[in-house]
MDTraj code that builds the backbone (N, CA, C; nanometers):
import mdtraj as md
import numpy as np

residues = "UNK UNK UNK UNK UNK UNK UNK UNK UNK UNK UNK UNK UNK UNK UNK UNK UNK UNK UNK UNK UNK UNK UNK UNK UNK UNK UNK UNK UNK UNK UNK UNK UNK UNK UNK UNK UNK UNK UNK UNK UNK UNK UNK UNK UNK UNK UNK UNK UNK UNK UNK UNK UNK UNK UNK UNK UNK UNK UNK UNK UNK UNK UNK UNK UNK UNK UNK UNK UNK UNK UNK UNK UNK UNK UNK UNK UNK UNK UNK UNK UNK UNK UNK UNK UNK UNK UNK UNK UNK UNK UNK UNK UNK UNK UNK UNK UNK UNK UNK UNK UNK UNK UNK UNK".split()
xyz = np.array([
    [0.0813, -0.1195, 0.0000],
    [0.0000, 0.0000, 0.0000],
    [0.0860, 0.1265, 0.0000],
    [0.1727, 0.1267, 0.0379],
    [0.3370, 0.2141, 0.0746],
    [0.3360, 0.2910, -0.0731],
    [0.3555, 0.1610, -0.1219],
    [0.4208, 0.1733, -0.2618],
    [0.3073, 0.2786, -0.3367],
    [0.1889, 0.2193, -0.3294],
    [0.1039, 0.3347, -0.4327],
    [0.0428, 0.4657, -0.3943],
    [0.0753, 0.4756, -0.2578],
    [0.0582, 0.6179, -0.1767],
    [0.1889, 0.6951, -0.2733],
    [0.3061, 0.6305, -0.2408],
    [0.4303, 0.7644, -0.2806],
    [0.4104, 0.6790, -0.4494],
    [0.3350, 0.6621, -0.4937],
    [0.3702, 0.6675, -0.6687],
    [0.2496, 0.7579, -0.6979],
    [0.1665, 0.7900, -0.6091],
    [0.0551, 0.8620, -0.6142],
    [0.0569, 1.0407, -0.5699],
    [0.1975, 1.0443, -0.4668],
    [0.2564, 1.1500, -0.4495],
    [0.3444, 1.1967, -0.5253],
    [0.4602, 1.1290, -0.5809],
    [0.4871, 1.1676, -0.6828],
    [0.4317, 1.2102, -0.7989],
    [0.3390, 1.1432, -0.8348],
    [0.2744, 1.1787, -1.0066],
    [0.1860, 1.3107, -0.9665],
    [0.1559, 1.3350, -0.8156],
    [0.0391, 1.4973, -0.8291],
    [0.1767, 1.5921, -0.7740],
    [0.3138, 1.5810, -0.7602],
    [0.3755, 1.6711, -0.7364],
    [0.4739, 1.6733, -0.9315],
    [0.4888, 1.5771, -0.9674],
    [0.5984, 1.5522, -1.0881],
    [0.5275, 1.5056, -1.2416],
    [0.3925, 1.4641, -1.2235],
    [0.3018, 1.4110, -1.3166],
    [0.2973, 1.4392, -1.4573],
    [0.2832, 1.5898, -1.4669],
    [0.2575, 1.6983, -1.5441],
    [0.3960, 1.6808, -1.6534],
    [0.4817, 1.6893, -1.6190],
    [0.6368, 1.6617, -1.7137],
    [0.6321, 1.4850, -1.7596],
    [0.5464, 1.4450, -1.7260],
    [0.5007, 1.2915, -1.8385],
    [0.4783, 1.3446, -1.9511],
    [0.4802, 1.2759, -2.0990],
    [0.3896, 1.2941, -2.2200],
    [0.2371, 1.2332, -2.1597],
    [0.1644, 1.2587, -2.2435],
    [0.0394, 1.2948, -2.2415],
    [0.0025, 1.0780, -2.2692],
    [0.0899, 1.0103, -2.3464],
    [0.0879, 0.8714, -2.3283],
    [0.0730, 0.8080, -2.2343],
    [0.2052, 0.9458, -2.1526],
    [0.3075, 0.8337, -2.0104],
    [0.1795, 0.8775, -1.8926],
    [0.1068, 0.9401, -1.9203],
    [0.0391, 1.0160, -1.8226],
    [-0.0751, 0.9009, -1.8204],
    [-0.1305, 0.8499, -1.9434],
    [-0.2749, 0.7840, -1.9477],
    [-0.2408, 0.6870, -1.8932],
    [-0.1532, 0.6183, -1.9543],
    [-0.1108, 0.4403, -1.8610],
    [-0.0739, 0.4434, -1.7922],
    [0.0178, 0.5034, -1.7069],
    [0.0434, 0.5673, -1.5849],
    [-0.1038, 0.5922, -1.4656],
    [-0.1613, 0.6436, -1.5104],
    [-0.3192, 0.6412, -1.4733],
    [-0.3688, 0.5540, -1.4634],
    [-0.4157, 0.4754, -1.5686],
    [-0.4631, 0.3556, -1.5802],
    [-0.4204, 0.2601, -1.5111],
    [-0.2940, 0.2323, -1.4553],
    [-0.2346, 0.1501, -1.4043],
    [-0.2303, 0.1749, -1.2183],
    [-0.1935, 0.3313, -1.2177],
    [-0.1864, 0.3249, -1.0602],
    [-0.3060, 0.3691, -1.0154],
    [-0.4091, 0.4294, -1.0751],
    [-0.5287, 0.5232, -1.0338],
    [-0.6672, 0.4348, -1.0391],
    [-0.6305, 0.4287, -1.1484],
    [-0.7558, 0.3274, -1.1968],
    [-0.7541, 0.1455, -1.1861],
    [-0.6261, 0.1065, -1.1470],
    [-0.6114, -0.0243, -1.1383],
    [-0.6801, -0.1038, -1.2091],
    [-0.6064, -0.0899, -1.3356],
    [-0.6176, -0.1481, -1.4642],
    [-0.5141, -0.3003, -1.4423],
    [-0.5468, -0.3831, -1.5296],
    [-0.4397, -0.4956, -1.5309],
    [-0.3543, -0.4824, -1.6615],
    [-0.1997, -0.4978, -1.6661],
    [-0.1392, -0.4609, -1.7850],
    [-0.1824, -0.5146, -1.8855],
    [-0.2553, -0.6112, -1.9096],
    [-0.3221, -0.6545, -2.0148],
    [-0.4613, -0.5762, -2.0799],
    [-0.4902, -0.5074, -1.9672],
    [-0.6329, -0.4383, -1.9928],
    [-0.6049, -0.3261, -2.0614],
    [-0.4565, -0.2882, -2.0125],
    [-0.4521, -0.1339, -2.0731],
    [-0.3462, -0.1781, -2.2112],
    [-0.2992, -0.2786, -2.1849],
    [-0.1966, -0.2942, -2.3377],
    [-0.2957, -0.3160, -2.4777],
    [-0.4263, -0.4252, -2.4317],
    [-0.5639, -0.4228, -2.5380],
    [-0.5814, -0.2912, -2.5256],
    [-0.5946, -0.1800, -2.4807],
    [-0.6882, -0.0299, -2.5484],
    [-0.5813, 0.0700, -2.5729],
    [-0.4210, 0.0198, -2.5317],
    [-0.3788, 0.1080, -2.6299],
    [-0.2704, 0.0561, -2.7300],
    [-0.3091, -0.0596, -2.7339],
    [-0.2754, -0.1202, -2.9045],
    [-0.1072, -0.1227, -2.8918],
    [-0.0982, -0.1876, -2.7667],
    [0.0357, -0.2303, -2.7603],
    [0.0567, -0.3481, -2.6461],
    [0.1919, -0.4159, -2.6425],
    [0.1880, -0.5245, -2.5807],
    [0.1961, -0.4866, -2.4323],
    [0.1611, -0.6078, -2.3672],
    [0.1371, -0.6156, -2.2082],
    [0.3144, -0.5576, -2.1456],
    [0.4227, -0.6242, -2.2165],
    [0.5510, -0.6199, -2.1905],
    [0.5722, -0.4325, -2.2252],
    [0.5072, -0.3927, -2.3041],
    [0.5405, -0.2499, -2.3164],
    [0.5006, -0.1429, -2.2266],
    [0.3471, -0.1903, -2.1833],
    [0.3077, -0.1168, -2.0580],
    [0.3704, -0.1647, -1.9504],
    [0.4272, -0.2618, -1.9453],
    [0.4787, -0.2670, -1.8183],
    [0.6478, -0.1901, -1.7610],
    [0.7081, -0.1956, -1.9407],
    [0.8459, -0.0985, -1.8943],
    [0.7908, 0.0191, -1.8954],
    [0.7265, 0.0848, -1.9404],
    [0.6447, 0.2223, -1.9693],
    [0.6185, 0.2540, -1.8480],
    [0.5502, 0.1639, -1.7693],
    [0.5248, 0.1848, -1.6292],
    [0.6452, 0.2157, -1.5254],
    [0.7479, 0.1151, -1.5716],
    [0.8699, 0.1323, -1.4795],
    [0.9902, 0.2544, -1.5039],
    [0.9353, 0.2939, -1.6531],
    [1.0266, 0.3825, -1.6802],
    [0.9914, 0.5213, -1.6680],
    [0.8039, 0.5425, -1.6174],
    [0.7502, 0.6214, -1.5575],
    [0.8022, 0.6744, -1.3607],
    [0.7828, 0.5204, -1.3009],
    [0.8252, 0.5491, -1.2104],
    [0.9815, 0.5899, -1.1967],
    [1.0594, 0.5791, -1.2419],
    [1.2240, 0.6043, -1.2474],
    [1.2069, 0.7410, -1.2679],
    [1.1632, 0.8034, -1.3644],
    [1.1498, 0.9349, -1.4033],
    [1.1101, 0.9936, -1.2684],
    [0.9575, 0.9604, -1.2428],
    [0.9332, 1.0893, -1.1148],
    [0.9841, 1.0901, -0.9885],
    [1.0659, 0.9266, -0.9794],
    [1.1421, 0.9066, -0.8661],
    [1.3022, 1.0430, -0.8558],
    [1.3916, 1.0357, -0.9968],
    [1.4414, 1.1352, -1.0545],
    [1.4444, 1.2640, -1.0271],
    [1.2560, 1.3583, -1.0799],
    [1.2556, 1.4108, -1.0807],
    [1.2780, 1.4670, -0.9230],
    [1.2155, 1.3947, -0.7986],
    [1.1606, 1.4105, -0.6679],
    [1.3583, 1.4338, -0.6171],
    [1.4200, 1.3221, -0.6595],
    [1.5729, 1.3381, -0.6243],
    [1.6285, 1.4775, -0.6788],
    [1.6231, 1.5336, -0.7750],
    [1.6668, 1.6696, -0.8167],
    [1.6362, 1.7734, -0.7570],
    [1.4692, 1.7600, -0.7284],
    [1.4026, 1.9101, -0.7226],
    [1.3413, 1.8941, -0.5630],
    [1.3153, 1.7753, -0.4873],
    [1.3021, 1.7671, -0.3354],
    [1.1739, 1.8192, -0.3294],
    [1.0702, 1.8606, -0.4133],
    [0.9474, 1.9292, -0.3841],
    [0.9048, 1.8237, -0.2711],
    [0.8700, 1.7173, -0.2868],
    [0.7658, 1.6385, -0.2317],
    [0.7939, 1.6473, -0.0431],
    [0.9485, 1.6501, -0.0252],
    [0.9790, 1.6674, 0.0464],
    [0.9987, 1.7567, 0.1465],
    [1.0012, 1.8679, 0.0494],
    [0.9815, 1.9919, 0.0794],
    [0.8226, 2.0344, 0.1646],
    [0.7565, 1.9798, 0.1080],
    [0.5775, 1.9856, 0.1101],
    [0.5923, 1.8854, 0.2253],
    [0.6454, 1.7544, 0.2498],
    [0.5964, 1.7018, 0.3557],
    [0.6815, 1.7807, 0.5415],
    [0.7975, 1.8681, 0.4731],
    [0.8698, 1.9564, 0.6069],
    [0.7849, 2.0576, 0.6146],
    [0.6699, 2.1181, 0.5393],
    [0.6338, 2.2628, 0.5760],
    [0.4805, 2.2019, 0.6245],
    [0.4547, 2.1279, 0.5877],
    [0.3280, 2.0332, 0.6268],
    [0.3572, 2.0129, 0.8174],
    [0.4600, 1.9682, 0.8259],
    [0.5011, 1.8791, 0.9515],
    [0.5122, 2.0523, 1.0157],
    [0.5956, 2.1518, 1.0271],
    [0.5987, 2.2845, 1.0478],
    [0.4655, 2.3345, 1.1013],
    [0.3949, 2.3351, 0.9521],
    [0.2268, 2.3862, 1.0054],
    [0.1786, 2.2997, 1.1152],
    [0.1648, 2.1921, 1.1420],
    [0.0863, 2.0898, 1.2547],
    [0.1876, 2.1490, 1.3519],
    [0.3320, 2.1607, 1.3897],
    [0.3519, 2.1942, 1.4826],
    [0.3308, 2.3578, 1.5398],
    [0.2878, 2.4631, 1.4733],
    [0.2367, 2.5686, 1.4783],
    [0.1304, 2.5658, 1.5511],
    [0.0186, 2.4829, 1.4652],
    [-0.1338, 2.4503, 1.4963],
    [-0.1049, 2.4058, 1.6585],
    [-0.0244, 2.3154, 1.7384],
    [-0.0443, 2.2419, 1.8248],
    [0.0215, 2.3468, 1.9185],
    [0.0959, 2.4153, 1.8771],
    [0.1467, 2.5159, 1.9879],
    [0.0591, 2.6525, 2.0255],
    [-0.0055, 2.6584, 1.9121],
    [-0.0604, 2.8020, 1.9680],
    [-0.2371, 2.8063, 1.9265],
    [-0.2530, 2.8272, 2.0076],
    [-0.4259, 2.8770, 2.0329],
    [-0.4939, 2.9718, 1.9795],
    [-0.4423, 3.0669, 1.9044],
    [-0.4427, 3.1848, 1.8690],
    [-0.5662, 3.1246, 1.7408],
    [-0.6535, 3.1992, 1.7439],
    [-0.7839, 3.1676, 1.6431],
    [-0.7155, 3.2093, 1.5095],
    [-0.6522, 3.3097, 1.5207],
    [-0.6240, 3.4160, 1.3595],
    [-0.4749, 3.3390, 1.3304],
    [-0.4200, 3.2756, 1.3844],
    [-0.2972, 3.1603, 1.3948],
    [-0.3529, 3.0442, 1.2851],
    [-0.4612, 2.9838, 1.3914],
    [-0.4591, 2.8536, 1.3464],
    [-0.5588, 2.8678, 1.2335],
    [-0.6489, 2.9674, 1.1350],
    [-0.6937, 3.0061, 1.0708],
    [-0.6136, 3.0117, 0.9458],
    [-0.4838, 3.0882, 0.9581],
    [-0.4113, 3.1131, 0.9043],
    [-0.3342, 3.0129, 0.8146],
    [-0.3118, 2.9230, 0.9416],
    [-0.2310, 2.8147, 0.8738],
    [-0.3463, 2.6870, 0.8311],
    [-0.4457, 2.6868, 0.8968],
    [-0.5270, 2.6082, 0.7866],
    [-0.5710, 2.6470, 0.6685],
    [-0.5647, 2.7860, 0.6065],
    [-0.5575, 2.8556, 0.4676],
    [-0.4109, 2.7904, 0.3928],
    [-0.2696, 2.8161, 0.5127],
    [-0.1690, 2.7814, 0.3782],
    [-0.1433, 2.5991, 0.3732],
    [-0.2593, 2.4855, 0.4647],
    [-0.2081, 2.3634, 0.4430],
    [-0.3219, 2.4072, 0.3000],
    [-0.4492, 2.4283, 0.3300],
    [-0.5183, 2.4242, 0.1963],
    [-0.4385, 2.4326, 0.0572],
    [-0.3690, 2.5728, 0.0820],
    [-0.2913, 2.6058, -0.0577],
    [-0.2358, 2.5040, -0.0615],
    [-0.1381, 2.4243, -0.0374],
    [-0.0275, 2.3840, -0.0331],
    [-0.1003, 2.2407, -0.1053],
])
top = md.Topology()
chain = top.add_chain()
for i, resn in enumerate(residues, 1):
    res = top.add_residue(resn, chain, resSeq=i)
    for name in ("N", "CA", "C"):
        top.add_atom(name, md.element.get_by_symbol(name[0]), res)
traj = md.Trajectory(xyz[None], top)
C-alpha cells in the first residue's frame, strides 16, 4: 500500500512533465487499477510495453523528486504547520495556517 501512496505523491507533485501517453497508462495503471493486459488491449500495444512504460515512468518521477526535493519539501512545511497549529491557540494563527495547508 506504501508503494502506491508515494507513486501517487509523486505523479500529483511531478506528473505533469510525463507525455500525455506516459500520463494515461500511468493512470490507468496506478489510479484506476487497470491490469497490464487491460490497458496494453486499449492502447494497441503489448502487455511487456506497458509494463516498462510503467517502470520507466516510475524512475522518471522518482528522478525528478531526487533533483528538485518538492515532495519533500511539502511534507517539512506540512510537519511545520501541525507543529504551529499544536502550539498556539491563537484563532487568527490557526486560521491562518489552515488557509496555507489548503494552498499547499
Amino acid at each position: 500500500m506504501e508503494k502506491i501512496v508515494e507513486q501517487g505523491l509523486l505523479y500529483d507533485f511531478y506528473g505533469e512533465l510525463l507525455t500525455p501517453h506516459q500520463r494515461r497508462i500511468y493512470e490507468d495503471a496506478v489510479f484506476n487499477d487497470l491490469s497490464l493486459s487491460e490497458i496494453a488491449q486499449e492502447e494497441g500495444i503489448s502487455r511487456q510495453g506497458v509494463h516498462d512504460l510503467i517502470r520507466r515512468c516510475d524512475r522518471a518521477l522518482e528522478e525528478y523528486e531526487e533533483k528538485l526535493h518538492l515532495m519533500r519539501r511539502f511534507g517539512q512545511i506540512r510537519q511545520r504547520l501541525e507543529r504551529i497549529r499544536q502550539l498556539c491557540g491563537d484563532e487568527e494563527v490557526l486560521r491562518l495556517t489552515e488557509e496555507i495547508m489548503e494552498e499547499l
